[in-house]
MITOR-522816 format. One record per residue (C-alpha): residue in one letter; x, y, z. Coordinates in pm, whole numbers, plus 50000, padded with zeros to 5 digits. Example, Ala and Ser with C-alpha at 12.3 -4.5 7.8 and 13.67 -1.06 7.14 Angstrom:
BEGIN
(node A,(51230,49550,50780))
(node S,(51367,49894,50714))
//
This chain:
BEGIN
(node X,(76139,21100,42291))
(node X,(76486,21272,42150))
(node X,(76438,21542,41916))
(node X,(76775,21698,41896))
(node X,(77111,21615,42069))
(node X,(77406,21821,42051))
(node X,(77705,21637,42132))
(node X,(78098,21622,42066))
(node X,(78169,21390,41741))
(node X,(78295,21050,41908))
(node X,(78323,20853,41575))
(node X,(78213,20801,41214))
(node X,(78090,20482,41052))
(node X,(77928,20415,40689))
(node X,(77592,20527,40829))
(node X,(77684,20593,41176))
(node X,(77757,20871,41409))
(node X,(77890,20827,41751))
(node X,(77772,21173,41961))
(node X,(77914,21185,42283))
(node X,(77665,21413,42541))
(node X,(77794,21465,42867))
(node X,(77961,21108,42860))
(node X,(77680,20938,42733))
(node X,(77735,20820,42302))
(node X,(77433,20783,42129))
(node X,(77452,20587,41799))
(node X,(77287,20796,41545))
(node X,(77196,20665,41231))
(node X,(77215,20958,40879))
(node X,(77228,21007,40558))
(node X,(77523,21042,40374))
(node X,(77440,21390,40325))
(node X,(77478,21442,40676))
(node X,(77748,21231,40758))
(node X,(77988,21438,40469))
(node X,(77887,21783,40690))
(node X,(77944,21657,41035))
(node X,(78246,21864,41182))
(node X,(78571,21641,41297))
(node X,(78666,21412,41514))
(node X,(78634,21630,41881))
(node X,(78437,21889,41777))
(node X,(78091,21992,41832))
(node X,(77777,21906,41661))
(node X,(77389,21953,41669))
(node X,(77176,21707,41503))
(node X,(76789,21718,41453))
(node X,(76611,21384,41599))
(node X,(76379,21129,41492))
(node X,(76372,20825,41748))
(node X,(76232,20523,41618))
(node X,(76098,20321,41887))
(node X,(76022,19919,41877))
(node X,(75990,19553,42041))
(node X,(76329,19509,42052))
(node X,(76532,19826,41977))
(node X,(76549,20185,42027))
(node X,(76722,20357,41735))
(node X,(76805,20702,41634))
(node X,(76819,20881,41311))
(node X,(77014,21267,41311))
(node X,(76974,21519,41019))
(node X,(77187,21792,40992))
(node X,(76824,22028,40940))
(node X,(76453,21986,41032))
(node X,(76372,21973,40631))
(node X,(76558,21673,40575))
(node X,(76433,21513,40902))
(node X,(76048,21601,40797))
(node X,(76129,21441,40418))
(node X,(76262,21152,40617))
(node X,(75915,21083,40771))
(node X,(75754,21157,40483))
(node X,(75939,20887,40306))
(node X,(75884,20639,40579))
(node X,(75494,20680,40512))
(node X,(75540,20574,40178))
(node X,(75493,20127,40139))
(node X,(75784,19968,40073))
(node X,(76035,20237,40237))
(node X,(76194,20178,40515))
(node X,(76422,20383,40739))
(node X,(76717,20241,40533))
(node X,(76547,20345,40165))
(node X,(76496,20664,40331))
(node X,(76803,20752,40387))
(node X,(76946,20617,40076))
(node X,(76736,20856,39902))
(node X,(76829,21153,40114))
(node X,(77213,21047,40053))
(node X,(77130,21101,39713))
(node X,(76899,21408,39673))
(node X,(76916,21674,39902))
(node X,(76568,21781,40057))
(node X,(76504,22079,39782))
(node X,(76612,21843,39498))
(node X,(76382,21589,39637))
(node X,(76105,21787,39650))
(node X,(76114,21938,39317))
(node X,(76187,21553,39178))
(node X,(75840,21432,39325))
(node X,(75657,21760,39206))
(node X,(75798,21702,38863))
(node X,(75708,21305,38880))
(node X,(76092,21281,38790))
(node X,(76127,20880,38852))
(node X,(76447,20853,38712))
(node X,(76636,21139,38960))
(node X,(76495,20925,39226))
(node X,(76551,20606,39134))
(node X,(76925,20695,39116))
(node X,(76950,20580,39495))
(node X,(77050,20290,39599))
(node X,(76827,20050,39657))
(node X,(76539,20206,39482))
(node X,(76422,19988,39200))
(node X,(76184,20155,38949))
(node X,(75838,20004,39138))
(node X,(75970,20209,39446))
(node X,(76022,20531,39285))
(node X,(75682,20567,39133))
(node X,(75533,20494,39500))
(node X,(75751,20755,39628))
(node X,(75668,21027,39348))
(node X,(75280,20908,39337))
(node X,(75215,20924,39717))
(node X,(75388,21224,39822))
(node X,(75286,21440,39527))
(node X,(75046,21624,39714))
(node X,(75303,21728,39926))
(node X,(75585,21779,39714))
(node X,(75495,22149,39651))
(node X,(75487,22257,40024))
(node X,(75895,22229,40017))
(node X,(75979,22279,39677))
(node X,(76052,22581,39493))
(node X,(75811,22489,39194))
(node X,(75507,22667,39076))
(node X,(75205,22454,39137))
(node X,(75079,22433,38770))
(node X,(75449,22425,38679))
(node X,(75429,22079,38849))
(node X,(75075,21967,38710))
(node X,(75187,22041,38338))
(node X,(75554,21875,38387))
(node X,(75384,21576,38548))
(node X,(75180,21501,38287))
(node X,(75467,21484,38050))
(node X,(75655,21275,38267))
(node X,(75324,21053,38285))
(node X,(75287,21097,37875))
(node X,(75302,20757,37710))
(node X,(75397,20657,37332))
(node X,(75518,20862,37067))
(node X,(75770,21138,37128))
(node X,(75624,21487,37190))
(node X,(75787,21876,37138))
(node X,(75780,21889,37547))
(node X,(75936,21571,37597))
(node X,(76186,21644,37321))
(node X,(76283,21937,37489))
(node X,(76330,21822,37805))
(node X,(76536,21546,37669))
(node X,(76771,21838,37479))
(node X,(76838,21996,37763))
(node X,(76920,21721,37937))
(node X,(77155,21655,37714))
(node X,(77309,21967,37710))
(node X,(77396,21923,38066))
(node X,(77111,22031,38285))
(node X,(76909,21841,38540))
(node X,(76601,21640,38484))
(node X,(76389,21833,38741))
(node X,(76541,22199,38633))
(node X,(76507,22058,38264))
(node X,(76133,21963,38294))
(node X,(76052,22282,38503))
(node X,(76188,22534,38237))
(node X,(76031,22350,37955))
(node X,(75704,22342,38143))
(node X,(75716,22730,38209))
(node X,(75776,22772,37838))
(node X,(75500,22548,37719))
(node X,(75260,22737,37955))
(node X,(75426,23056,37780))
(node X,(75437,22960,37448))
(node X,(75107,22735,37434))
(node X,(75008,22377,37326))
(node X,(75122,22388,36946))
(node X,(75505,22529,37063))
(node X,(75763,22349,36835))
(node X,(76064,22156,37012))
(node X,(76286,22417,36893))
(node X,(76074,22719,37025))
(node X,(76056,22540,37368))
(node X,(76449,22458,37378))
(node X,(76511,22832,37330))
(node X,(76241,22922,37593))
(node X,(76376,22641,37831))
(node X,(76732,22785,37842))
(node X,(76591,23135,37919))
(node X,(76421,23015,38176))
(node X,(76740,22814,38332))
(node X,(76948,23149,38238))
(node X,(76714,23347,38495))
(node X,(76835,23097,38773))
//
């Protein structure tokens, strides 16, 4: 088994690297992530490896960091996700992102790749959950509370509202739900919309 190769850039395809190692070019499948950071044409580079191996085909898959290349398996444990969901949805979210989208239960941040259809997403966030929090930067009860607001069905609530506001204003879904979140816990259940949108942006200003 290949774990990492370090090789001189032969060529670049839409999902393809060429790494040339002592004469030998390996076809190595990434993300687009990691295709945008390779160096040029000629030059050096050192990719992590996960070999896939089957019937009829050996193939590679390089990450420009272990993270990304442990969220990659992680994804492919997930049913319905293949290797090429997988790395759809690490061209879209880098590995922190990622992780703080599935802690949060934010759907919609990973539904944005392509490819991943609503039914998908929600298998994604609902099996890896548990493990979400080992490579995030999110508070554990952070995540509980923000999930269950994410999960909250029916009418319109103060948290939701807030989250929704500062979404608006500009700020990410999983920074948006994890500052309103720390300022429910703050404030308490019967914090008005208004009282959390205040707390929310102090918690984004500390960032």
């Amino acid at each position: 088994m290949i774990g990492k190769l370090t090789g001189v850039v032969d060529s670049v395809g839409l999902d393809w690297v060429i790494l040339d190692v002592g004469g030998v070019g390996y076809v190595v499948y990434c993300s687009g992530r990691t295709l945008g950071r390779l160096p040029k044409a000629g030059e050096v580079a050192r990719l992590s490896i996960e070999t896939h191996v089957r019937e009829d085909r050996i193939q590679l898959f390089g990450f420009m960091a272990d993270l990304e290349r442990e969220w990659f398996r992680l994804l492919n444990t997930v049913q319905g996700v293949g290797t090429k969901v997988a790395l759809a949805v690490l061209s879209t979210l880098d590995a922190p992102d990622l992780a703080t989208a599935i802690a949060l239960q934010d759907k919609a941040a990973i539904s944005r790749a392509p490819g991943v259809g609503p039914k998908v997403a929600a298998r994604i966030a609902a099996e890896l959950k548990d493990k979400a929090p080992l490579f995030a930067d999110v508070d554990p009860g952070l995540a509980r509370i923000a999930g269950e607001v994410a999960e909250a069905k029916g009418a319109a609530t103060p948290v939701r509202d807030a989250v929704s506001a500062l979404v608006n204003l500009g700020y990410a879904g999983p920074q948006a739900s994890a500052a309103v979140a720390a300022a429910k816990q703050a404030l308490g259940e019967d914090a008005t919309t208004e009282k959390l949108i205040r707390a929310g942006l102090k918690e984004l200003a500390k960032g």
